[in-house]
VOBA-497080 format. One record per residue: residue number from 1; residue in one letter; x, y, z of N, C-alpha, C in turn. Coordinates in pm, whole numbers. Example, Ala and Ser with C-alpha at 12.3 -4.5 7.8 and 13.67 -1.06 7.14 Angstrom:
// residues 2
  nr rest   n.xx   n.yy   n.zz  ca.xx  ca.yy  ca.zz   c.xx   c.yy   c.zz
   1    A   1319   -569    780   1230   -450    780   1320   -330    780
   2    S   1285   -225    708   1367   -106    714   1290      3    787
// end
This chain:
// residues 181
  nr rest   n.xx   n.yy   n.zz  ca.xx  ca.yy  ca.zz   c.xx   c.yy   c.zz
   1    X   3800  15060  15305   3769  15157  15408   3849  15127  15535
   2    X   3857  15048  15607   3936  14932  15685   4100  14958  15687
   3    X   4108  14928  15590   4297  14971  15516   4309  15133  15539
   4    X   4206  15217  15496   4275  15356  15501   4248  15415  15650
   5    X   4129  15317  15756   4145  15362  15866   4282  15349  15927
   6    X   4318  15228  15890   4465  15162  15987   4565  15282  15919
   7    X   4589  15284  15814   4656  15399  15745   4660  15524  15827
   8    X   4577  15571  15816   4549  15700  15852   4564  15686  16083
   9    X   4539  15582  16126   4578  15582  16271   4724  15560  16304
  10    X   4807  15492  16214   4940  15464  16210   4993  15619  16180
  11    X   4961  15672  16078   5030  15809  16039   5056  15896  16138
  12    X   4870  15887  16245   4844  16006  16318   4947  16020  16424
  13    X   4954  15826  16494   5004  15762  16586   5153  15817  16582
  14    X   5204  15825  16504   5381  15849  16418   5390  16012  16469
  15    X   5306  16086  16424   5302  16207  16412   5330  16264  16588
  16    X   5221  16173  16682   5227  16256  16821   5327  16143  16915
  17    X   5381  16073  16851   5469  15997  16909   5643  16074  16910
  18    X   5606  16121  16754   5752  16205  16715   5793  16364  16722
  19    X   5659  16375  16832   5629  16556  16890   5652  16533  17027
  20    X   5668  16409  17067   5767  16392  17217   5879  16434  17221
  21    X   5966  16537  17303   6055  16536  17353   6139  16485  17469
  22    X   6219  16385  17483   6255  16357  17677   6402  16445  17672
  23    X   6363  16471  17822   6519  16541  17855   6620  16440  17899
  24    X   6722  16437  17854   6840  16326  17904   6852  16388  18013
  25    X   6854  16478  18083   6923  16506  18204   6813  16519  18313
  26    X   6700  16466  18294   6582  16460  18426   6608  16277  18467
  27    X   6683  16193  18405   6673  16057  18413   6787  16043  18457
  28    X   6820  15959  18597   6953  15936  18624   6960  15795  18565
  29    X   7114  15837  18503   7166  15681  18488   7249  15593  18571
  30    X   7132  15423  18554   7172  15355  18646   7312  15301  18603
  31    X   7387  15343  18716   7602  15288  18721   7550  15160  18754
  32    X   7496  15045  18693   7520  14901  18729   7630  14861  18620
  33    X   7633  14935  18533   7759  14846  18481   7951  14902  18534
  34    X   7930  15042  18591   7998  15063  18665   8050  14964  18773
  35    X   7968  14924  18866   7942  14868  18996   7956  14717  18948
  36    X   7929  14650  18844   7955  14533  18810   8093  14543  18734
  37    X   8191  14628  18662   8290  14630  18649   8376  14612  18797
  38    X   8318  14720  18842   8383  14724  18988   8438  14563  19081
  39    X   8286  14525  19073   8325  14380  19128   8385  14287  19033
  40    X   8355  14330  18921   8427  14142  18819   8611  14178  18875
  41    X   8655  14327  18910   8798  14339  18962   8836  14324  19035
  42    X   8765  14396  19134   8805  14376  19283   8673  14313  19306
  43    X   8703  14200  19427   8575  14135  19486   8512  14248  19594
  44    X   8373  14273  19571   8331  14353  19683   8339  14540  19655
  45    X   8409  14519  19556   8442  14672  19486   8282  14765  19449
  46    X   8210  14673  19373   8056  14742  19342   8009  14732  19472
  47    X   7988  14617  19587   7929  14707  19707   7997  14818  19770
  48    X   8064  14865  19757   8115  14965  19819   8105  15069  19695
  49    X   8121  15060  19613   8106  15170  19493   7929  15200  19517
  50    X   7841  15126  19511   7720  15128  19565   7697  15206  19678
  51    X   7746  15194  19761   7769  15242  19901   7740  15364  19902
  52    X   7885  15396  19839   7923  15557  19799   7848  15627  19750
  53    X   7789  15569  19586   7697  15636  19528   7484  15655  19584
  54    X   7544  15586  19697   7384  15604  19786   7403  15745  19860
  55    X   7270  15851  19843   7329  15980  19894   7230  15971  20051
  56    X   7100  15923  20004   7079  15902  20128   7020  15723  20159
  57    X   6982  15742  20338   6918  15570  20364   7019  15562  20422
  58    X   7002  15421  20471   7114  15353  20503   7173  15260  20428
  59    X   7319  15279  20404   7373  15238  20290   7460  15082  20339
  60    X   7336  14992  20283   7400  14871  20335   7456  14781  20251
  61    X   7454  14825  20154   7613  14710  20090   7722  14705  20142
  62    X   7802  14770  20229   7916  14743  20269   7945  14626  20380
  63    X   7814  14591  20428   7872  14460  20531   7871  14353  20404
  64    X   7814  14374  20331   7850  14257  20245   8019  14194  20184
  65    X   8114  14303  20208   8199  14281  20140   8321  14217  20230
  66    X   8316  14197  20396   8346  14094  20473   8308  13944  20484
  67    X   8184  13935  20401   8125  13831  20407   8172  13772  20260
  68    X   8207  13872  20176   8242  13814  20027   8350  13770  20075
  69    X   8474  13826  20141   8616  13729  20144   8603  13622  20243
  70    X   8547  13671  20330   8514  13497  20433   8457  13384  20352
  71    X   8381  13429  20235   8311  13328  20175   8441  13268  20095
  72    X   8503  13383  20022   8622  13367  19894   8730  13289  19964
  73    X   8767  13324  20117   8851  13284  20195   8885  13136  20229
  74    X   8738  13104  20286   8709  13005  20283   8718  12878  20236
  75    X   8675  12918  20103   8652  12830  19985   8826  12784  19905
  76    X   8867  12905  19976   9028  12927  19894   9126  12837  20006
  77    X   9054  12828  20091   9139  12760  20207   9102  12592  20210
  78    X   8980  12575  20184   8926  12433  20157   9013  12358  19992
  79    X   9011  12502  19902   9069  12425  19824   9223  12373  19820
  80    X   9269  12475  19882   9462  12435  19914   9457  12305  20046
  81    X   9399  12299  20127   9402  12212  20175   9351  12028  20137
  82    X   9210  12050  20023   9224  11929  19963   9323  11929  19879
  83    X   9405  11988  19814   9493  11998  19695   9619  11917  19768
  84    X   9624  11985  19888   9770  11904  19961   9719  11765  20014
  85    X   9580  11731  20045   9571  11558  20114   9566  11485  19977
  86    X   9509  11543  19864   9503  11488  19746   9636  11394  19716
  87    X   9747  11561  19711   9892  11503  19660   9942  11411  19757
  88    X   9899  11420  19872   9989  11318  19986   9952  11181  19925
  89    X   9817  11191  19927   9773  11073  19896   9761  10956  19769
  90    X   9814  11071  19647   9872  11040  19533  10025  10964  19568
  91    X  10097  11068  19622  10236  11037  19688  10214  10906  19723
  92    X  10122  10871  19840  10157  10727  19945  10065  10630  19863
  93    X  10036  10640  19747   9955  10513  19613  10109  10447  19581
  94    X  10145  10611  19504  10258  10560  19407  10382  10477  19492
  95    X  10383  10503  19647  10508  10484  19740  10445  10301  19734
  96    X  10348  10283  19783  10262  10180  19790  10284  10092  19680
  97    X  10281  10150  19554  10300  10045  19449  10415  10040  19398
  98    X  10508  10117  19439  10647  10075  19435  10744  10009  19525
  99    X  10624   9946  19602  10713   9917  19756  10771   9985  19818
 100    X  10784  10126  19834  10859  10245  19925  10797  10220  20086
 101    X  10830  10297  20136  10808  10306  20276  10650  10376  20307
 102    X  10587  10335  20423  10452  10371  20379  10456  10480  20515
 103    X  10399  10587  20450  10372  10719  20570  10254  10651  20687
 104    X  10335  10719  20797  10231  10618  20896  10078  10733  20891
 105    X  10094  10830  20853   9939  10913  20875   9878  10778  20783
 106    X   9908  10727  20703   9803  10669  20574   9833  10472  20624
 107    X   9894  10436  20706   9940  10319  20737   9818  10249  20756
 108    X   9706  10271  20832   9625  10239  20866   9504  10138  20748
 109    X   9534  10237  20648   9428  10217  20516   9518  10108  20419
 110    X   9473  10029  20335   9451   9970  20245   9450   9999  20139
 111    X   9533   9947  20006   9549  10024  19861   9431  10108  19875
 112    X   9285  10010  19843   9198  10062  19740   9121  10203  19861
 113    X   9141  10181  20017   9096  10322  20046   9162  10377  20022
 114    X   9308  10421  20065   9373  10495  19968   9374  10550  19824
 115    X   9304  10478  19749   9298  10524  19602   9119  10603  19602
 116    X   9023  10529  19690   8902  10582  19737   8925  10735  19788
 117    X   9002  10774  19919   9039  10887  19959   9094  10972  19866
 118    X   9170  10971  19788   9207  10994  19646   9140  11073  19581
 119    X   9044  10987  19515   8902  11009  19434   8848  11139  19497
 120    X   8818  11126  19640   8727  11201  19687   8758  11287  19737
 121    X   8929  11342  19784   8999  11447  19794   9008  11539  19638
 122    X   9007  11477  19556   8956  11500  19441   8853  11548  19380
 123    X   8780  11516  19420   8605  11576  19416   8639  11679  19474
 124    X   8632  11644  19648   8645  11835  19709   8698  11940  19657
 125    X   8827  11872  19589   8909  11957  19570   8796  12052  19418
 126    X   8715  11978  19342   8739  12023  19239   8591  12127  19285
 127    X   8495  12066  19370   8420  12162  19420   8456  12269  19526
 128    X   8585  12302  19576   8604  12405  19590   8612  12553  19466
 129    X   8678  12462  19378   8721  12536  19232   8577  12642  19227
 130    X   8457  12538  19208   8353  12569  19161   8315  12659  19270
 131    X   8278  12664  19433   8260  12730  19474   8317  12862  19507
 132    X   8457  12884  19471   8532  12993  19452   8445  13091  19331
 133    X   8453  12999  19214   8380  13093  19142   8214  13106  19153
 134    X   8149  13040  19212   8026  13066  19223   7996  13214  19363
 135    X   8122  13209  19439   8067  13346  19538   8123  13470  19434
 136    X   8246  13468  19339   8291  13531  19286   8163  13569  19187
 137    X   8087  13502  19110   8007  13501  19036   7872  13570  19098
 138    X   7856  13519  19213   7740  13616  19292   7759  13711  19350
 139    X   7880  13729  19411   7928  13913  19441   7875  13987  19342
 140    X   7909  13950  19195   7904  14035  19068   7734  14075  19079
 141    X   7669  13935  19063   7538  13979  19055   7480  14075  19155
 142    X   7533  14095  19266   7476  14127  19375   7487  14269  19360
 143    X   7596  14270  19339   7681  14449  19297   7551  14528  19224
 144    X   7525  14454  19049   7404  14513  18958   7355  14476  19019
 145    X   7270  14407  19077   7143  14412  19127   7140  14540  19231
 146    X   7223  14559  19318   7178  14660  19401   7214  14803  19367
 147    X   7297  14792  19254   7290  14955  19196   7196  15026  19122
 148    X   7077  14879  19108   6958  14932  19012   6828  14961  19154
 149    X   6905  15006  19267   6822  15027  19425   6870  15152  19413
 150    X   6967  15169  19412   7041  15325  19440   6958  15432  19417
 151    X   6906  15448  19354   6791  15564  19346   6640  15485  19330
 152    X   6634  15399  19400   6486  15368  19472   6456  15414  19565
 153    X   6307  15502  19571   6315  15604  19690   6150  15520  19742
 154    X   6144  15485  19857   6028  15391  19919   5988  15545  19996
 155    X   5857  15636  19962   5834  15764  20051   5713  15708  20119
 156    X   5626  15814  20187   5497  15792  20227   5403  15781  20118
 157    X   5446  15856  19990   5305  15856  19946   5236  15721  19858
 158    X   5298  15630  19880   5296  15498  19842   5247  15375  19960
 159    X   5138  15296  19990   5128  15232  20097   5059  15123  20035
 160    X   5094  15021  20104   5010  14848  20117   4992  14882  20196
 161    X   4827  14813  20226   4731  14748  20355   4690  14616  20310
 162    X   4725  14534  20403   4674  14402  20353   4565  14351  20474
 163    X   4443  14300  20496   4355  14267  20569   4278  14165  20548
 164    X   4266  14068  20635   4168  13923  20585   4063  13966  20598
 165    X   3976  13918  20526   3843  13899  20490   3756  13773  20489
 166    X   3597  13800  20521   3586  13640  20520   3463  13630  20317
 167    X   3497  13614  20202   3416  13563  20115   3340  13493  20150
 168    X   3235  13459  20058   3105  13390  20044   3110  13285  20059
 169    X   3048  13213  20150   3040  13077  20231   3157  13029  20296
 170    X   3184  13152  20378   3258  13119  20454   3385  13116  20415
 171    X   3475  13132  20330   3598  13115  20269   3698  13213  20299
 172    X   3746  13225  20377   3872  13294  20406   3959  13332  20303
 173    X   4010  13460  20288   4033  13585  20182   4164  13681  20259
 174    X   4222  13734  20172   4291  13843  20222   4269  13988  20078
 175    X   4237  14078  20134   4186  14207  20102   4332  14317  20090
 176    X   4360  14294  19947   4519  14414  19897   4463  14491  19878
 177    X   4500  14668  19941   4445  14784  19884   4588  14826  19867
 178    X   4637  14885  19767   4724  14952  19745   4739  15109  19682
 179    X   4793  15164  19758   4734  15365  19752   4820  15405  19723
 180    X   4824  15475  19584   4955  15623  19507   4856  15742  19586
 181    X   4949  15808  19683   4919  15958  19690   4918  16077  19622
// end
Protein backbone atom coordinates (compact mmCIF):
# COMPACT_ATOMS: atom_id res chain seq x y z
CA UNK A 1 0.00 0.00 0.00
CA UNK A 2 3.08 2.27 0.97
CA UNK A 3 4.91 1.47 -2.49
CA UNK A 4 1.84 2.40 -4.62
CA UNK A 5 1.34 5.60 -2.49
CA UNK A 6 5.04 6.76 -3.32
CA UNK A 7 4.21 5.52 -6.91
CA UNK A 8 1.34 7.19 -7.52
CA UNK A 9 2.88 10.84 -5.68
CA UNK A 10 6.02 10.61 -7.88
CA UNK A 11 3.80 10.16 -11.12
CA UNK A 12 1.40 13.00 -9.97
CA UNK A 13 4.58 15.11 -8.86
CA UNK A 14 6.15 14.49 -12.73
CA UNK A 15 2.91 15.32 -14.25
CA UNK A 16 2.50 19.16 -12.64
CA UNK A 17 6.11 19.69 -12.65
CA UNK A 18 6.14 19.00 -16.60
CA UNK A 19 2.87 21.42 -17.15
CA UNK A 20 5.35 24.28 -16.16
CA UNK A 21 6.25 26.51 -18.70
CA UNK A 22 9.23 29.41 -18.09
CA UNK A 23 9.72 32.09 -20.54
CA UNK A 24 13.46 32.54 -21.52
CA UNK A 25 12.94 36.03 -22.21
CA UNK A 26 11.34 37.34 -18.68
CA UNK A 27 14.96 36.23 -17.04
CA UNK A 28 17.91 38.38 -17.74
CA UNK A 29 21.07 36.77 -18.28
CA UNK A 30 23.75 37.33 -15.91
CA UNK A 31 27.09 38.64 -18.47
CA UNK A 32 29.52 37.45 -15.59
CA UNK A 33 31.20 35.40 -17.85
CA UNK A 34 31.29 38.21 -20.29
CA UNK A 35 32.76 40.65 -17.66
CA UNK A 36 35.20 37.96 -16.41
CA UNK A 37 36.44 37.35 -19.99
CA UNK A 38 36.68 40.98 -20.13
CA UNK A 39 39.07 41.19 -17.24
CA UNK A 40 41.20 37.79 -17.61
CA UNK A 41 42.24 40.40 -21.06
CA UNK A 42 42.34 43.53 -20.27
CA UNK A 43 42.91 44.32 -16.50
CA UNK A 44 39.90 46.34 -15.31
CA UNK A 45 37.98 45.62 -18.64
CA UNK A 46 34.81 43.75 -16.64
CA UNK A 47 34.65 46.84 -14.30
CA UNK A 48 34.00 48.98 -16.83
CA UNK A 49 32.05 46.49 -19.02
CA UNK A 50 29.96 46.33 -15.67
CA UNK A 51 29.77 49.91 -15.60
CA UNK A 52 28.25 50.14 -18.92
CA UNK A 53 25.92 47.40 -18.58
CA UNK A 54 24.42 49.15 -15.22
CA UNK A 55 21.33 51.15 -16.64
CA UNK A 56 20.57 52.65 -13.56
CA UNK A 57 22.30 53.61 -9.66
CA UNK A 58 25.36 54.66 -9.40
CA UNK A 59 27.67 52.81 -11.35
CA UNK A 60 30.67 52.22 -9.27
CA UNK A 61 33.01 49.85 -10.72
CA UNK A 62 34.89 52.19 -12.58
CA UNK A 63 37.04 53.76 -9.75
CA UNK A 64 38.13 50.44 -9.34
CA UNK A 65 40.08 50.18 -12.42
CA UNK A 66 42.79 53.04 -11.33
CA UNK A 67 43.30 51.26 -8.37
CA UNK A 68 43.78 47.85 -10.38
CA UNK A 69 46.95 49.40 -12.29
CA UNK A 70 48.37 51.26 -9.24
CA UNK A 71 48.08 47.97 -7.59
CA UNK A 72 49.49 46.03 -11.04
CA UNK A 73 51.90 49.04 -11.28
CA UNK A 74 53.21 48.79 -8.31
CA UNK A 75 53.85 45.39 -7.84
CA UNK A 76 55.43 45.51 -11.50
CA UNK A 77 57.74 48.18 -10.33
CA UNK A 78 58.81 46.36 -7.00
CA UNK A 79 59.43 43.48 -9.11
CA UNK A 80 61.97 45.09 -11.80
CA UNK A 81 63.56 46.79 -9.20
CA UNK A 82 64.34 43.65 -6.92
CA UNK A 83 65.26 41.83 -10.20
CA UNK A 84 68.03 44.58 -10.84
CA UNK A 85 69.55 44.64 -6.84
CA UNK A 86 69.25 40.86 -7.13
CA UNK A 87 71.54 40.81 -10.39
CA UNK A 88 73.91 43.53 -8.98
CA UNK A 89 74.29 41.57 -6.23
CA UNK A 90 74.80 38.26 -7.97
CA UNK A 91 77.32 40.38 -10.15
CA UNK A 92 79.44 41.75 -6.92
CA UNK A 93 79.42 37.65 -5.25
CA UNK A 94 80.78 36.41 -8.46
CA UNK A 95 83.32 39.78 -8.79
CA UNK A 96 84.11 38.91 -5.02
CA UNK A 97 85.02 35.39 -5.63
CA UNK A 98 87.00 36.00 -8.43
CA UNK A 99 88.96 38.68 -6.95
CA UNK A 100 87.58 41.49 -9.40
CA UNK A 101 87.16 44.86 -8.23
CA UNK A 102 84.50 45.35 -5.62
CA UNK A 103 81.54 48.01 -6.43
CA UNK A 104 81.75 50.51 -3.73
CA UNK A 105 77.61 50.61 -3.34
CA UNK A 106 78.27 46.84 -1.89
CA UNK A 107 81.99 47.61 -0.34
CA UNK A 108 80.71 48.00 2.89
CA UNK A 109 79.24 44.29 3.34
CA UNK A 110 80.98 41.07 3.73
CA UNK A 111 80.79 37.81 1.43
CA UNK A 112 78.12 36.13 3.43
CA UNK A 113 75.82 39.56 3.66
CA UNK A 114 76.20 39.84 0.34
CA UNK A 115 75.11 36.35 -0.46
CA UNK A 116 72.27 37.04 2.59
CA UNK A 117 71.07 40.26 0.51
CA UNK A 118 71.00 37.94 -2.38
CA UNK A 119 68.71 35.42 -0.88
CA UNK A 120 66.39 38.03 0.12
CA UNK A 121 66.38 40.25 -2.99
CA UNK A 122 65.33 37.01 -4.13
CA UNK A 123 62.47 36.34 -2.04
CA UNK A 124 61.07 39.92 -2.89
CA UNK A 125 61.69 39.45 -6.02
CA UNK A 126 59.75 36.21 -6.22
CA UNK A 127 56.84 37.72 -4.06
CA UNK A 128 56.35 40.36 -6.29
CA UNK A 129 55.73 37.59 -9.10
CA UNK A 130 53.04 36.34 -6.78
CA UNK A 131 51.55 39.57 -6.01
CA UNK A 132 51.27 40.63 -9.63
CA UNK A 133 49.22 37.72 -10.10
CA UNK A 134 47.24 37.74 -7.04
CA UNK A 135 45.70 41.58 -7.95
CA UNK A 136 45.47 40.17 -11.51
CA UNK A 137 43.60 37.21 -10.05
CA UNK A 138 41.29 39.44 -7.90
CA UNK A 139 40.40 42.05 -10.54
CA UNK A 140 38.93 38.85 -12.29
CA UNK A 141 36.98 37.89 -9.28
CA UNK A 142 35.80 41.20 -8.63
CA UNK A 143 34.59 41.78 -12.29
CA UNK A 144 31.97 38.27 -11.71
CA UNK A 145 31.24 39.08 -8.62
CA UNK A 146 29.87 42.43 -9.44
CA UNK A 147 28.13 41.56 -12.66
CA UNK A 148 25.98 39.15 -10.65
CA UNK A 149 24.83 43.05 -8.84
CA UNK A 150 23.98 44.46 -12.17
CA UNK A 151 20.46 43.79 -12.01
CA UNK A 152 20.13 43.84 -8.18
CA UNK A 153 17.46 46.25 -7.57
CA UNK A 154 17.49 47.26 -3.45
CA UNK A 155 13.55 49.21 -3.75
CA UNK A 156 11.36 50.31 -0.82
CA UNK A 157 9.35 47.51 -0.69
CA UNK A 158 11.90 45.47 1.12
CA UNK A 159 13.11 46.79 4.76
CA UNK A 160 15.29 45.66 7.94
CA UNK A 161 14.52 47.08 11.37
CA UNK A 162 16.78 45.96 13.81
CA UNK A 163 15.98 47.01 17.68
CA UNK A 164 17.43 45.82 21.12
CA UNK A 165 15.42 44.25 23.37
CA UNK A 166 15.77 43.30 26.89
CA UNK A 167 14.83 38.96 27.28
CA UNK A 168 14.08 37.22 30.37
CA UNK A 169 16.24 37.95 33.29
CA UNK A 170 17.56 40.58 32.16
CA UNK A 171 19.57 39.45 29.05
CA UNK A 172 20.11 41.78 26.40
CA UNK A 173 18.70 40.81 22.78
CA UNK A 174 18.43 42.40 19.49
CA UNK A 175 14.86 42.13 17.75
CA UNK A 176 15.22 41.42 13.40
CA UNK A 177 11.92 42.23 11.76
CA UNK A 178 12.28 41.93 8.25
CA UNK A 179 9.21 43.20 5.79
CA UNK A 180 8.40 42.06 1.84
CA UNK A 181 5.82 44.67 0.76
Amino acid sequence: MRTSFLILYFTSLTLFVSGQVLDSDSIPEHPYRKSIMFSAIVPGGGQVYNSILKKKGFRHAIWKVPLIYGALGASTYMLIQNQKTQNALKTEYVNRIDGNIVDPEWSAYDDQSVLYLYRQYLDQRDLSILAIGAVYLLQIIDAGVESHFIHFDVSDNLSLDLQPVMLSAQIPGININLTFR
